[in-house]
C-alpha positions in Angstrom: 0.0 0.0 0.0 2.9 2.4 0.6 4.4 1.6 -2.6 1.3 2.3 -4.5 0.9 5.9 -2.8 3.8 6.6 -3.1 3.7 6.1 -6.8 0.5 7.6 -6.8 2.2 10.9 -4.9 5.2 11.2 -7.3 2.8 11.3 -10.6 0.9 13.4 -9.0 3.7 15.6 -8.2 4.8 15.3 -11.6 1.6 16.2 -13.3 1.5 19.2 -11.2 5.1 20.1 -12.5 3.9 20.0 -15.5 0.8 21.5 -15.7 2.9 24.6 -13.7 5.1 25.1 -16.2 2.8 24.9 -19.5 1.2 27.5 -17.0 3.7 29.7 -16.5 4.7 29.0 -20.5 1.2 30.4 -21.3 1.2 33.6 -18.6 4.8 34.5 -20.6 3.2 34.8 -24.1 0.5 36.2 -22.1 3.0 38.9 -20.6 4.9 39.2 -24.4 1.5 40.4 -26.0 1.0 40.0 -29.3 2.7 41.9 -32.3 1.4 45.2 -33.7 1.4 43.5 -36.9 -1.9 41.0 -35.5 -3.4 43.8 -33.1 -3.9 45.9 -36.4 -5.2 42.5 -38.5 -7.1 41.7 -35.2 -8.7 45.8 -35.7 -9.7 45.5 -39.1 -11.6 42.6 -38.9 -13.6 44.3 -35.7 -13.9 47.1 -38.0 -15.4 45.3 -41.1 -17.7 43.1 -38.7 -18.8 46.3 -37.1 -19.3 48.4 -40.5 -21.5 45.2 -42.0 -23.3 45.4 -38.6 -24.1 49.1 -39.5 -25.4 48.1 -43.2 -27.3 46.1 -41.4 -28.9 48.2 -39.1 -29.5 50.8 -41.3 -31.5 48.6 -43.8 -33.7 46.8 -41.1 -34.0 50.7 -39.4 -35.4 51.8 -43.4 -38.1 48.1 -43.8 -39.0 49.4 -39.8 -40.0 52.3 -41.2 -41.8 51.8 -44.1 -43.8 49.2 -41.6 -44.8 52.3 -40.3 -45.8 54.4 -42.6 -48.1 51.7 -44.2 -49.6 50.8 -40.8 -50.3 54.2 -39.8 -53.9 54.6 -41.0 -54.3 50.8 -40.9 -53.0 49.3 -37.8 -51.6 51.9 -35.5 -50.6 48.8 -33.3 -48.6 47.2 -35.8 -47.5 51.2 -36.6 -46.1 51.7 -33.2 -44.3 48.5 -32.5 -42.6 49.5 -36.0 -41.6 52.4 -34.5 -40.6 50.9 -31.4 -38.1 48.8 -33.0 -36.6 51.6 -35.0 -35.4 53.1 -32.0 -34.0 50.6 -30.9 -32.5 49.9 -33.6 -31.1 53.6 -34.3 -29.9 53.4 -30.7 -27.9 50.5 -31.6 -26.4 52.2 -34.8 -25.8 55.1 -32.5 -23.8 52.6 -30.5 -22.1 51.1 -33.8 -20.6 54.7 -34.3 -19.2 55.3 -31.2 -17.2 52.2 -31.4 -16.2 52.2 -35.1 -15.2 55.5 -34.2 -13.1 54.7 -31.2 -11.5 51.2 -33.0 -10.5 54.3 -35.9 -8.8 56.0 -33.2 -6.9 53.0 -31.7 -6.3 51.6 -35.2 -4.5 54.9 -36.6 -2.7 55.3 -33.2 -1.3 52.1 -33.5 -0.3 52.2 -37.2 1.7 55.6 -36.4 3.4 53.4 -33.5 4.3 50.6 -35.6 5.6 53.4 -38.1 7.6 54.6 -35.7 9.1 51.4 -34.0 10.2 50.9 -37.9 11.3 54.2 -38.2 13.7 53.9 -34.9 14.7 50.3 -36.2 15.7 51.9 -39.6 17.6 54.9 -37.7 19.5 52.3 -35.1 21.0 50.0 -38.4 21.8 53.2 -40.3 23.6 54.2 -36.7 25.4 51.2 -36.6 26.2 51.3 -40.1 28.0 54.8 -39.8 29.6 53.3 -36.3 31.1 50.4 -38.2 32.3 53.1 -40.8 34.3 55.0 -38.6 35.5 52.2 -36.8 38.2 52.0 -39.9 38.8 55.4 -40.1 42.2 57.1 -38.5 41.9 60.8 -37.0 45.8 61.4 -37.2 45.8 59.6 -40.7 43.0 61.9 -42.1 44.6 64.9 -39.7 47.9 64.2 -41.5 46.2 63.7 -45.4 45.1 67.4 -44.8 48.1 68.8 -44.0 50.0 67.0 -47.0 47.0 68.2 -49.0 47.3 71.8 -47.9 51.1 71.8 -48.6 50.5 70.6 -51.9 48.2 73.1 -52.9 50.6 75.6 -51.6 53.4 74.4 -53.6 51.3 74.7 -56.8 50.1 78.1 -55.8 53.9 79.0 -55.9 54.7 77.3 -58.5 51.7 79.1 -60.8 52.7 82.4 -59.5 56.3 81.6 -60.6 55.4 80.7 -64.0 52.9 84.0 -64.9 55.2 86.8 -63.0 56.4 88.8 -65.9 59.7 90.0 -64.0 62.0 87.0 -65.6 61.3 89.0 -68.7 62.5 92.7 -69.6 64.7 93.5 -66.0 67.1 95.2 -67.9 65.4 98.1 -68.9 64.6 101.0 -67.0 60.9 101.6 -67.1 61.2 105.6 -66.2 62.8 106.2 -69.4 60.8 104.1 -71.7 57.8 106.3 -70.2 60.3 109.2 -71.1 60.8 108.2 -74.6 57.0 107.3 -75.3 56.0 110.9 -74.0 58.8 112.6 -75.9 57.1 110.9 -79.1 53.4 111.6 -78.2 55.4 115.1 -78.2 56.5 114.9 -81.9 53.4 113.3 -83.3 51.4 116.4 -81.7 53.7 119.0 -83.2 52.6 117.0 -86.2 49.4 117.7 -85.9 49.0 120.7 -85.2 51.5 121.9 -88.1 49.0 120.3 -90.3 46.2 121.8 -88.9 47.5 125.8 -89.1 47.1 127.9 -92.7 50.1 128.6 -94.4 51.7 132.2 -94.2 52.2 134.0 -97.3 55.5 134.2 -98.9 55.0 137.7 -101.0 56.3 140.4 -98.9 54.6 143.5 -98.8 55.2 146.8 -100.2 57.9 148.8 -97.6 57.6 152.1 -96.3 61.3 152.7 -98.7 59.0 152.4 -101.9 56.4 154.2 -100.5 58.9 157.0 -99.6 61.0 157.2 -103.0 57.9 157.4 -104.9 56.4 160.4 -102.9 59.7 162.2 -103.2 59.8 161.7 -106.9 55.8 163.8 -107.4 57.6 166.3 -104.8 60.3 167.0 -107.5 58.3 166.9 -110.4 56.1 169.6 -108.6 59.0 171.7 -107.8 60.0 171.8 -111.1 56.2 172.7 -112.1 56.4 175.4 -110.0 59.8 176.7 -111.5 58.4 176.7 -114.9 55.7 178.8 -114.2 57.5 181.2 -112.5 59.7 181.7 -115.2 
């Protein structure tokens, strides 16, 4: 009899092992939750259920009444309980828009999570991307590639400045007297110019004052001798 409870005690035991940890397997996916990926497919077929549910409604709200309407003069009985139960079916559709309306909410707020969480995934590998990048890369070797860099450029700065300088050229003339010279024959070409430009002087010289003189003397004597004749 011992044997048997005891054997009876240890499956026991173990059965209860077992059953506590598919238990506490169970309360851990419980705990995980499930993936925003099937809380979204989990929405939308709330959603459709609930929108159907409203085509529904609406349609059995519209045969409700029309009921009415044809019962009215009729049957006012028959009228009323139409009536009746399109209240409570509008109160119901009422409901249906509430919730759609808040499942809308919580559907949207959970897609711009689950863009996000992708967002920050896509943002982490890029980081660790650029991370592993500069892993290889060398701060004194990139320090050092400037500096030869910035020499270089120096040396061909020299080296350009060398070639177009114009002073390897013409150093053994004095530049005060070429400007000397080119004034002295701007000088020359004006005189030029303006000996061009003057009128000519007349080469016939004019009657003197001698001429002028003889001749007057010359009627002086001829009336002197006038002057004799008649006296005589």
């Amino acid at each position: 009899m011992n044997k048997i409870f005891n054997f009876s005690k240890s499956r026991s035991s173990s059965g209860s092992g077992s059953g506590s940890s598919s238990s506490r397997s169970h309360s851990h996916s419980r705990k995980q939750g499930p993936s925003p990926q099937e809380a979204l497919h989990r929405l939308r077929e709330t959603e459709e259920m609930l929108t159907k549910k409203q085509e529904f409604l609406e349609n059995r709200i519209q045969r409700e009444l029309e009921t009415a309407r044809r019962s009215g003069t009729k049957n006012k009985r028959v009228a009323l309980q139409a009536l009746k139960r399109k209240k409570r079916l509008e109160k119901q559709l009422a409901q249906i828009d509430g919730t759609l309306s808040t499942i809308e909410f919580q559907r949207e707020a959970l897609e711009n999570a689950n863009t996000n969480t992708e967002v920050l995934k896509s943002m982490g590998y890029a980081a660790k991307a650029i991370k592993a990048v500069h892993e290889n890369i060398d701060l004194d070797k990139i320090d050092m590639m400037m500096q030869d860099i910035t020499e270089q450029q120096e040396i061909a700065q020299e080296i350009s400045d060398a070639i177009s300088h114009p002073a390897a050229f013409g150093s053994e003339f004095d530049e005060d007297e070429l400007l000397a010279e080119l004034e002295e024959l701007e000088e020359e070409e004006l005189s030029k110019k303006m000996t061009k430009v003057m009128p000519k002087v007349p080469t016939t010289s004019l009657p003197s004052r001698q001429v002028k003189s003889k001749k007057t003397t010359r009627e002086e004597d001829a009336g002197m001798k006038h002057l004799k004749a008649w006296a005589l």
